[in-house]
N, C-alpha and C positions, 0 to 999 in steps of 0.2 A: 919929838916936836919937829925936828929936822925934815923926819920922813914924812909927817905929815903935810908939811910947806911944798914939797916934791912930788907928795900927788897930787894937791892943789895945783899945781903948776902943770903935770902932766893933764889934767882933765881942763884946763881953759888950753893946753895945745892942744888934745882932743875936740874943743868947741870952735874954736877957730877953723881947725880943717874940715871942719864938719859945714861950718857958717862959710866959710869959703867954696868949697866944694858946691856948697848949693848956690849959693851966687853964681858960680860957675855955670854949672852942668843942669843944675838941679829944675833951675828956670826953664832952659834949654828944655831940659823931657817934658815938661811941664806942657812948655810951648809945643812941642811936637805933639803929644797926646791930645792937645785940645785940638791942632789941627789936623789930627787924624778924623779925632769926632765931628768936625764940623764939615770937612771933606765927604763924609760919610752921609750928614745929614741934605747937603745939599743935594749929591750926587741921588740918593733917594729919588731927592723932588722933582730933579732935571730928566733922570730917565724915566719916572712916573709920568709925569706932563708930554714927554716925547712920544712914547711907547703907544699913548691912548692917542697923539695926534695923528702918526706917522701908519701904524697899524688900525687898515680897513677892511671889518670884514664885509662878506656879501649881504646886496640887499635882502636876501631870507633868512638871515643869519640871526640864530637865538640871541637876544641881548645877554642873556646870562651865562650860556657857552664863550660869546665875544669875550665878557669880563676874566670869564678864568682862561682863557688863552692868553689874554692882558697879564693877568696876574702871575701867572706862571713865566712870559718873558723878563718882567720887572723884576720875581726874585730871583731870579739865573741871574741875568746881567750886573744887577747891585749885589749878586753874594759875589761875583767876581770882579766889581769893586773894590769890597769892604775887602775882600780877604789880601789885594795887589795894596789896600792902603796901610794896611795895620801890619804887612809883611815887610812893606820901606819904611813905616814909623817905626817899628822894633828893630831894623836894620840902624837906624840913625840914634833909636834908644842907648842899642848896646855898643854902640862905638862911642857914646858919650860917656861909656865907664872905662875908656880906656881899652878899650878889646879892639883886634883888630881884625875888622868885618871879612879880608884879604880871603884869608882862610875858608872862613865862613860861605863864601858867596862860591869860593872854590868847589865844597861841599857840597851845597844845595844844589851847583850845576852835574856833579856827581850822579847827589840822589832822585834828581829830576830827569837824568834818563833812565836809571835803572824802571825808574816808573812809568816813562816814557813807554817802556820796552815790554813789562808787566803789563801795564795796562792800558796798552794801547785799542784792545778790541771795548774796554768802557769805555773812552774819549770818542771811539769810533759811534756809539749807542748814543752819547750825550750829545754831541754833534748832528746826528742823523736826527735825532728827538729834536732838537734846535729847529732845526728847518721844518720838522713836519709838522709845529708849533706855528713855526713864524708864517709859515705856507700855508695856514688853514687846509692843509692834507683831508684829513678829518676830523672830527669830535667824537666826545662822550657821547653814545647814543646813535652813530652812525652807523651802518649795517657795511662793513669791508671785507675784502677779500686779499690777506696777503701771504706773503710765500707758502699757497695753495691752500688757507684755512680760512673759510668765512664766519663770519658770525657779528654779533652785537659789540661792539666797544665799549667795554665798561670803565677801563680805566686809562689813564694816559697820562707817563710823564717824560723826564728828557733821555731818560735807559730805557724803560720797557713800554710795548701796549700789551691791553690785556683784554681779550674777547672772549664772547660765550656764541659759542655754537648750539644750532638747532637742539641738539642733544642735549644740549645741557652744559656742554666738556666747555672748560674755563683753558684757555692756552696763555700762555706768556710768552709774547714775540720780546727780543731783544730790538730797539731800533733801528740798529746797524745791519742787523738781517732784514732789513725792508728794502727790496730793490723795488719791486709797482705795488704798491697801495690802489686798488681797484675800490671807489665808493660809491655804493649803491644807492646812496640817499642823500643824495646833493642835490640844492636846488630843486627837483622834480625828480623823478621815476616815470619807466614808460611798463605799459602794458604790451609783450611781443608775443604774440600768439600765431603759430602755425596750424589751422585743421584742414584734413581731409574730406572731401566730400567726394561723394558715387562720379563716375567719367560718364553716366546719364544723368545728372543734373543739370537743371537751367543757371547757368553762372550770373545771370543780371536776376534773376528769382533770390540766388544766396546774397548776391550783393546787398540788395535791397532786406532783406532779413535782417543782417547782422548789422547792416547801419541802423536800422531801427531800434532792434535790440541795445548796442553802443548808444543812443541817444534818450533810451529807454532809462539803461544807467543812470546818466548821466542827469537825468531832471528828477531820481528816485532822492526822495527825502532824505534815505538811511543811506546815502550813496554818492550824493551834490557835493557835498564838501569834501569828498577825498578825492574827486576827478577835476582834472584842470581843462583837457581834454578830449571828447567824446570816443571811446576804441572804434574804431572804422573800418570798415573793408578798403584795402591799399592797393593789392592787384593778387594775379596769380602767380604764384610764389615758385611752385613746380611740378610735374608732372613726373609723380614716385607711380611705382609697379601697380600699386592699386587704388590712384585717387591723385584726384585733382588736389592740391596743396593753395589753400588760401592765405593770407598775410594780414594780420589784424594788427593795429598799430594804433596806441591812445596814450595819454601823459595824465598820472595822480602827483598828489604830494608827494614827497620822501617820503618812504616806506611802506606806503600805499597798497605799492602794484601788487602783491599776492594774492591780498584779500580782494582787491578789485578784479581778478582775472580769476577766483578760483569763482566769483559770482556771476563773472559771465559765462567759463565754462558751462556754467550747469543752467543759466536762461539760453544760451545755443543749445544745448542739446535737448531741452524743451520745445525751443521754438522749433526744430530741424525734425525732431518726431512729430509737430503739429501738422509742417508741413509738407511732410514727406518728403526732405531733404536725407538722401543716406550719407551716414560718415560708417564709411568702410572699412572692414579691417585686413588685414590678407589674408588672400587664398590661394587654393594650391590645386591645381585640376589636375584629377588621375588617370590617365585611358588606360583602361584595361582590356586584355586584347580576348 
């Protein structure tokens, strides 16, 4: 019976420390964890609402390319929020059991260079992805040219880009290996065309041609809306071994220019056969003795 009265005793001192303890400490985590979550929650809405006011893209700029550029700063920024808050909430958590954080924080500065030192060339990629985000560099669906690979941009986040070249060939750039970013479909695209014509042709005869032709384009049904505009004769460009070198010069949409310039090649070399304009090729004179 004795022994009985002795654990009854030992378990209301086990309820007490327990009931104290939480009175204590137990509030305490309580309170931290709520303010962790509501730090979080806010933090959300503040860099949401900043993010959409502060970040402007260009007046051509896809509404829905804008949004996931948007979207893509918000969760970077807020996942290194939530992880600096819940990293000082569990810091104040575990010193409220009596642990002493000392050690701890000793550690983490430890293992936070060894990481430092490891992965510095990631940090270097998510950083460089950072800016070519915040920079409107490019988009999904731009046509780029970087450290000497062009192609289509299919994918993009704050480590890697990833394009498809002509071919077909799918590359995956690291972002940190991006020194120039070259975009071919910003804003507008120009049409640059260099052709040769015979050193006997009437140069104000070709002029008059291929402005025509360019303006020709330009009011063609299947053709008006991908030129801003008209490809035009600009001057004479140079005077290579066999022909005069003319300089055409015109502005399409983004992404435009090929298909605009592979249709004019072939109405120039129409109209230049009608007219008996020659585009020359070299030649090679032999005397033979």
């Amino acid at each position: 019976m004795e022994g009985f009265f002795v654990m009854i005793r030992s378990m209301n001192d086990i309820y007490n420390t327990i009931q104290s303890w939480s009175l204590n400490h137990g509030i305490s985590i309580l309170g931290v964890a709520v303010a962790v979550i509501i730090v979080n929650s806010f933090a959300h809405l503040f860099i949401e609402k900043t993010i959409r006011r502060v970040i402007k893209g260009a007046s051509d700029t896809d509404p829905e390319a804008e949004k996931k550029r948007e979207d893509t700063l918000i969760k970077v920024i807020h996942g290194v929020v939530r992880v600096l808050a819940w990293l000082i909430g569990g810091m104040m958590i575990v010193s409220e059991f009596g642990v002493d954080i000392g050690p701890l924080l000793a550690a983490a500065g430890v293992v936070g260079i060894a990481v430092g030192f490891g992965g510095q060339y990631l940090i270097r990629d998510v950083i460089a992805g950072l800016f070519i985000i915040l920079e409107n560099q490019y988009r999904v669906g731009d046509v780029i040219c970087i450290t000497g690979t062009c192609g289509s941009v299919e994918h993009i986040n704050l480590r890697l880009t990833i394009i498809r070249d002509l071919d077909g060939v799918v590359h995956h750039i690291p972002n940190g290996e991006v020194s120039i970013a070259s975009n071919l479909t910003k804003q507008y695209s120009r049409v640059n065309l260099d052709i040769g014509v015979g050193y006997s042709s009437d140069i104000e005869q070709v002029e008059r041609v291929i402005n025509q032709i360019g303006n020709d384009l330009a009011t063609d049904v299947q053709w008006k809306d991908k030129i801003i505009s008209a490809p035009q004769f600009v001057r004479v460009h140079d005077f290579a071994d066999s022909s005069i070198v003319i300089k055409i010069l015109g502005d399409t949409i983004p992404g435009a220019q090929w298909a605009v310039l592979g249709e004019l090649r072939k109405r120039i070399k129409i109209a230049f056969d009608k007219e008996g304009i020659e585009i020359p090729f070299p030649q090679r004179v032999i005397h033979q003795k």
